[in-house]
C-alpha positions as CSV (number, residue, x, y, z in Angstrom):
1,X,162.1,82.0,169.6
2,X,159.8,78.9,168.6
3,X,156.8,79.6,169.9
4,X,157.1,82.7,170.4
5,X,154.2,85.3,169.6
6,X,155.6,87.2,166.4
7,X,156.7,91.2,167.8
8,X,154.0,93.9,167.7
9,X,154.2,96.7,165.1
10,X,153.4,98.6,162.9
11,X,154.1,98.6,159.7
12,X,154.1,101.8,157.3
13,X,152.5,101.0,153.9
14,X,151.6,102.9,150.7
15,X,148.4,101.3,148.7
16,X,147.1,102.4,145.8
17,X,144.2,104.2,146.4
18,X,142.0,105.6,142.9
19,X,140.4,108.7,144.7
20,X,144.1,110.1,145.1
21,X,144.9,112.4,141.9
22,X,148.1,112.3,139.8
23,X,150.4,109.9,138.7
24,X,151.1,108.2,142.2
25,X,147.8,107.4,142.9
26,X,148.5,106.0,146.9
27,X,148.4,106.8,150.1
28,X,150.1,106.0,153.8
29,X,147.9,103.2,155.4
30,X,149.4,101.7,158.8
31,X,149.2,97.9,158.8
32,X,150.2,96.3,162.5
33,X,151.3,93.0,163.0
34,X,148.0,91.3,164.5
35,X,146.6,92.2,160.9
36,X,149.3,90.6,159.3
37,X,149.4,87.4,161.6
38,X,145.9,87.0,162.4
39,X,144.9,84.1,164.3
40,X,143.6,81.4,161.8
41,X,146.1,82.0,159.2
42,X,149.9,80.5,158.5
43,X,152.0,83.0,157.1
44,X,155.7,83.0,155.6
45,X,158.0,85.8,156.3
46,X,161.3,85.9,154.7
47,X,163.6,88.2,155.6
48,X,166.9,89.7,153.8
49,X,169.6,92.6,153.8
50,X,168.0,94.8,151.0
51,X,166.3,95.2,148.6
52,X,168.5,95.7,145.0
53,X,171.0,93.8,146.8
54,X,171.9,90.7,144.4
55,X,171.1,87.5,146.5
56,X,167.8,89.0,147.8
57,X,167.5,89.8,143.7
58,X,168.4,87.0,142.0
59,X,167.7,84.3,144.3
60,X,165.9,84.5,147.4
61,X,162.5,86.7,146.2
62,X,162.3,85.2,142.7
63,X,162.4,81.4,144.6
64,X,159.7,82.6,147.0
65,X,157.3,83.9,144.0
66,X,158.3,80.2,142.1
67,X,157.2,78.5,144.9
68,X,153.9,80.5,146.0
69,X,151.5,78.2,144.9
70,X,153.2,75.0,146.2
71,X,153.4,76.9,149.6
72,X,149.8,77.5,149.4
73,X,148.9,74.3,148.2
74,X,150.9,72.0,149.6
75,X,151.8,73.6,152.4
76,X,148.4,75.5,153.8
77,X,149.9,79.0,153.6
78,X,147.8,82.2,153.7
79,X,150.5,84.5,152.4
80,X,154.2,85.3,151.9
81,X,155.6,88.0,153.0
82,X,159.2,89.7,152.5
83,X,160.8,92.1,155.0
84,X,163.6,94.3,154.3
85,X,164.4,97.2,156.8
86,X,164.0,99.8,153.4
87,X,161.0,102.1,153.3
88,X,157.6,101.3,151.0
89,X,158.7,103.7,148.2
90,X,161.8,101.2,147.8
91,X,160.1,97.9,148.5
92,X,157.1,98.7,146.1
93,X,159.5,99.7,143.3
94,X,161.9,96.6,143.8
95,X,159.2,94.2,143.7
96,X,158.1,96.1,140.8
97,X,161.4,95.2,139.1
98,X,161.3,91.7,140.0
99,X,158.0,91.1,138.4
100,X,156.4,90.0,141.7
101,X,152.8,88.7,141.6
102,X,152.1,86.8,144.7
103,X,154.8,87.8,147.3
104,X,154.0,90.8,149.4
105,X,156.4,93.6,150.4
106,X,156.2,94.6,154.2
107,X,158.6,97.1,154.4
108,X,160.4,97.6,158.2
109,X,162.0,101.0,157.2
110,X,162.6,102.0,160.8
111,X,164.0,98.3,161.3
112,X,161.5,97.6,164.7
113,X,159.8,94.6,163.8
114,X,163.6,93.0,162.9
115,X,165.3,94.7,166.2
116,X,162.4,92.9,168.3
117,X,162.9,89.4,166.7
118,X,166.8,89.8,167.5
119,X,167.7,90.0,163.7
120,X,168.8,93.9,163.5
121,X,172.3,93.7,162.4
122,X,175.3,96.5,161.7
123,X,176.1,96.2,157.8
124,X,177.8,100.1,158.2
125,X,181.1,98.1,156.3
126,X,178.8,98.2,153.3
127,X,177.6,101.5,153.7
128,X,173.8,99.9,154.4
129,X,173.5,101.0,158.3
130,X,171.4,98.9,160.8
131,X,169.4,95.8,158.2
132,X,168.1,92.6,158.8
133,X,170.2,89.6,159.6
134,X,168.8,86.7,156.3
135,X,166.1,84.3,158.2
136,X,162.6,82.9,157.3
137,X,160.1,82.0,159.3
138,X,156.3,80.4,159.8
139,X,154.1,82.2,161.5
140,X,150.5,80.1,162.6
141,X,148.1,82.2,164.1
142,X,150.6,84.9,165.5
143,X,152.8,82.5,167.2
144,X,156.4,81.7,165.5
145,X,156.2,77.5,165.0
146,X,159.7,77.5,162.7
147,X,162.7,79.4,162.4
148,X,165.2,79.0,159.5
149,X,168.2,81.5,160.2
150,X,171.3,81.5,158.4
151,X,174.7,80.7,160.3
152,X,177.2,83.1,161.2
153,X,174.9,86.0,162.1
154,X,177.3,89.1,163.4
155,X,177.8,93.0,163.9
156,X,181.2,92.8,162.4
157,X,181.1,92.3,158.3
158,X,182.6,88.7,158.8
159,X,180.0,87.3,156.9
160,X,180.0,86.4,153.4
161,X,175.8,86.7,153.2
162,X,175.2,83.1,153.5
163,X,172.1,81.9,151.4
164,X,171.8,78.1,152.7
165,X,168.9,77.7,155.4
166,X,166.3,80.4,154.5
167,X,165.3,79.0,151.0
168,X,161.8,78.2,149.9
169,X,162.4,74.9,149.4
170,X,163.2,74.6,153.3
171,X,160.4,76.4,154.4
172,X,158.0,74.0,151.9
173,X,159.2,71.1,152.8
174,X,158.9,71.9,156.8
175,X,155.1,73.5,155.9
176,X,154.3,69.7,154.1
177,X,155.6,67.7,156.8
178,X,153.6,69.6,159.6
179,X,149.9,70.5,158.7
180,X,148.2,73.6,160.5
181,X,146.9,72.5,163.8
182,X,142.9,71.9,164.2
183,X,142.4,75.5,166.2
184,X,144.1,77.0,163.4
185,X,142.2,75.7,161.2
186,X,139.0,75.9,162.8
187,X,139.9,80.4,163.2
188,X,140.2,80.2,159.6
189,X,136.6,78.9,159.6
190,X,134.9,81.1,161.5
């Protein structure tokens, strides 16, 4: 997977858009993956069971919005992302509830961007259908360059959601350690 050029899709958005009337003022907007990874810019995806679901709600999005700036800083990020195979409707209003600021919501409702990176898992035991397996990732200029995927990854409800190798801290210390490449930075030049 390192190395690897991140899948293509499309994700479907809602954005608040002012010229829509009423009191839900957005609007579908299609956002594929070559917007999201665009060459020139490291990005941090994290990726979890669910939204509402209590590790991805009390541990794993509230460290990535901590440690947004010391990504950014430190570490040279462009953005963090978070993607849950739930729809926008559900991913706006969860990071609503967690008081999110700086982490963006890319919702995978459909679950193709996490079937093509081999993540798409079977949580039917919980009543949750087809979700994403927990992983992060760094993403430079479209191209995977680390992979941080929790063990144990199965179809068959033998897990017990392990939280130990996708954390922020992981991801910030790998980002420190190894600095975008000169390309990379010269595309975020230009």
């Amino acid at each position: 997977m390192i190395g690897r050029q991140v899948p293509s899709v499309t994700f479907k958005t809602r954005v608040r858009d002012e010229t829509v009337d009423g009191p839900n003022p957005f609007r579908w907007q299609d956002v594929t993956s070559a917007e999201v990874f665009a060459p020139g810019k490291r990005i941090v995806v994290f990726s979890l069971p669910g939204a509402f679901t209590p590790t991805c709600s009390s541990e794993q999005c509230p460290g990535y919005e901590r440690e947004y700036d010391n990504l950014k800083d430190q570490g040279g990020v462009d953005e963090v992302y978070c993607v849950s195979v739930n729809d926008a409707f559900v991913m706006f209003k969860w990071g609503q509830d967690l008081g999110l600021k700086n982490v963006k919501m890319l919702p995978d409702g459909n679950g193709h961007f996490t079937e093509l990176m081999g993540m798409l898992i079977n949580k039917e035991h919980l009543g949750f259908g087809k979700r994403s397996w927990r992983y992060s990732m760094v993403v430079d200029s479209g191209k995977i360059v680390a992979l941080f995927e929790e063990p144990g990854k199965n179809d068959v409800g033998s897990d017990t959601d392990p939280y130990i190798e996708s954390t922020p801290e992981k991801i910030l210390e790998w980002v420190c350690a190894n600095p975008k490449s000169a390309s990379d930075l010269e595309l975020e030049a230009a």
